[in-house]
N, C-alpha and C positions, 0 to 999 in steps of 0.2 A: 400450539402443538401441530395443527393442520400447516401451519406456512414451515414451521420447520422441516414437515414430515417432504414437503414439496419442496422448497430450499436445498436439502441435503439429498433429495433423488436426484435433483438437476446437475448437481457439484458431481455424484460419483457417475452420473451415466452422462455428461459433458463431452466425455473423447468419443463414445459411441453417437453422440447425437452428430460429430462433426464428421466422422466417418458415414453415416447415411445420408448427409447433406451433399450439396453439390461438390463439395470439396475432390470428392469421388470421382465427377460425373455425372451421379447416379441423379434419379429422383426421387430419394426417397427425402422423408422428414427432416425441418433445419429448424432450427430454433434463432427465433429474430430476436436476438438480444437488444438493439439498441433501444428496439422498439420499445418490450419489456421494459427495459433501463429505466427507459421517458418516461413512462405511462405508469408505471407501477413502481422497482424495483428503487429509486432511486427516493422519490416520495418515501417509500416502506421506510429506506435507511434514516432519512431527518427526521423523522419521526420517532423509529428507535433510538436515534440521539438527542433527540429531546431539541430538533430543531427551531429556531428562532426562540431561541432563550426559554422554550418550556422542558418542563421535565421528559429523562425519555420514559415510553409507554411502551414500551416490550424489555421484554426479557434481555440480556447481551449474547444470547445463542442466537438469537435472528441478525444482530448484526453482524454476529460471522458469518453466518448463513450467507448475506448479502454479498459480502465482503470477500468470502471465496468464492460464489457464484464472477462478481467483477474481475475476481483474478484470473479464471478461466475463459472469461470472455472480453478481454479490455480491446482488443486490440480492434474487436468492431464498433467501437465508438469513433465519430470525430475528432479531429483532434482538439478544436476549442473544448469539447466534450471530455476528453482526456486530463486538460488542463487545468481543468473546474472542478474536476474529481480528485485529483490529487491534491487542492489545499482543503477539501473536506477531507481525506483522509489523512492529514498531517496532524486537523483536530482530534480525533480519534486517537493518536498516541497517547501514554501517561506524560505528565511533566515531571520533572526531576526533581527526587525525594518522594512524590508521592505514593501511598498504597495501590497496588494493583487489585489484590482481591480477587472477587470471582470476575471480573474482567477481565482477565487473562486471556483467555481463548480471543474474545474479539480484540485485542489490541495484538496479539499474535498478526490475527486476520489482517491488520489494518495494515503490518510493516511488511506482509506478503504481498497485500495487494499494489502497494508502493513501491516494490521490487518488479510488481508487472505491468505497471503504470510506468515506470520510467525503463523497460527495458522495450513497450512499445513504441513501433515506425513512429505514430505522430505525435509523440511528446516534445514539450518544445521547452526543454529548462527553464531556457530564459525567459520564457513570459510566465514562468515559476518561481523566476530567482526569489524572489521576496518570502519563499517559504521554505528555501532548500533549509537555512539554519534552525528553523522550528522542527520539521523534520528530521537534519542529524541526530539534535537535540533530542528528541522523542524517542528515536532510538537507541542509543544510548541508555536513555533513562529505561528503556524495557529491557538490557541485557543482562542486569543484575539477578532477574523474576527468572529468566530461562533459565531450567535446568537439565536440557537436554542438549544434545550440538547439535542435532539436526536444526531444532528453533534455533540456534545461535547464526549457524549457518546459514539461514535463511535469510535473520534479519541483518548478518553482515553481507552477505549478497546484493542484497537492499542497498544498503552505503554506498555497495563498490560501485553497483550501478548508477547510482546518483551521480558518484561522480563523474565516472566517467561522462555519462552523457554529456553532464555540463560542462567539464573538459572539451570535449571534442565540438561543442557549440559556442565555445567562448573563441577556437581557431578560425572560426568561421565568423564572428560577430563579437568582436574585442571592445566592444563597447564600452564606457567609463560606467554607466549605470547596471548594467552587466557584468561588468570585472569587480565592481563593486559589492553587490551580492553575493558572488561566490566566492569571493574574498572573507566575507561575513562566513559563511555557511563551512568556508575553511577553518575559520578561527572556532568556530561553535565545534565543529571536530574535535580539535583541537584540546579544546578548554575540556568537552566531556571525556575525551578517551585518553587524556594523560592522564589521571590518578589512578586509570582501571589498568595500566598497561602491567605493571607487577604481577596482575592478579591474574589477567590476561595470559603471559607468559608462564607463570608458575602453573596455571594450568594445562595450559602446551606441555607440558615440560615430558609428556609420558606418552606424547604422539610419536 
């Protein structure tokens, strides 16, 4: 209860921390996330997921905790950093058919923080490609659980971004091992969002 009680002040007072930060000018107080990230934040999350094949040991509110804390702050990581982070958070998605449960909220967390993983400067698809199709996949398989359109919207925001990025990095780097992966991550598209388009559309249908 302590780390979430600290978790969730960081998440809502995040724009106020970067407003008193140098971002200003000023001197007042910055929060050194990467550092955090290294040293704490990041440990906290494999742990919660029950890293290196053990069970997790917290609750699934700390890893959203984490999870929107990362979303708020990605963009001051590295980018090897960036990159490393986003095929842990592909695992963090449900796989398809399965029960979501009271893990909803963190796999929420997980396709938000993957919308701001890949809408940050140093993401670098292509040294990602290997995990865009688990990813689409993942999402997908969480759109059924949403029952609001702000979640839907967010996690299709997510998508758009993916692709894009990798789009506009495949113009740049048309590589056979590269074209190849997002070739894959196209077809997993694909494969998961044709039987939902009906359902998709009928639901549109009063916008």
């Amino acid at each position: 209860l302590r780390w979430d009680a600290v978790y969730g002040c960081v998440v809502v007072c995040c724009g106020a921390l970067g407003r008193a930060g140098g971002g200003s000018g000023g001197g007042g107080p910055t929060l050194e996330f990467a550092a955090w990230w290294e040293a704490a934040l990041r440990p906290a999350l494999a742990a919660a997921c029950g890293g290196n094949g053990g069970k997790p040991r917290s609750l699934p509110i700390l890893r959203r905790r984490i999870l929107e804390l990362l979303a708020c702050h990605v963009h001051e990581l590295a980018g090897t950093e960036i990159n490393s982070v986003f095929s842990s958070l592909v695992s963090l998605l449900p796989s398809e058919g399965a029960a979501v449960g009271p893990a909803l909220p963190a796999h929420v967390a997980a396709a938000a923080a993957i919308g701001a993983v890949t809408n940050a400067e140093a993401f670098d698809p292509l040294a990602c490609a290997e995990h865009l199709a688990d990813a689409v996949a993942g999402i997908y398989a969480l759109l059924p659980a949403l029952e609001d359109a702000e979640r839907q919207s967010d996690a299709a925001d997510a998508l758009v971004s993916m692709f894009d990025r990798t789009a506009y990095a495949l113009r740049n780097d048309p590589s056979p091992a590269s074209a190849s992966h997002a070739t894959h991550a196209a077809s997993a598209a694909r494969d998961a969002a044709g039987p939902r388009l009906p359902t998709l559309w009928g639901g549109a249908g009063g916008v």
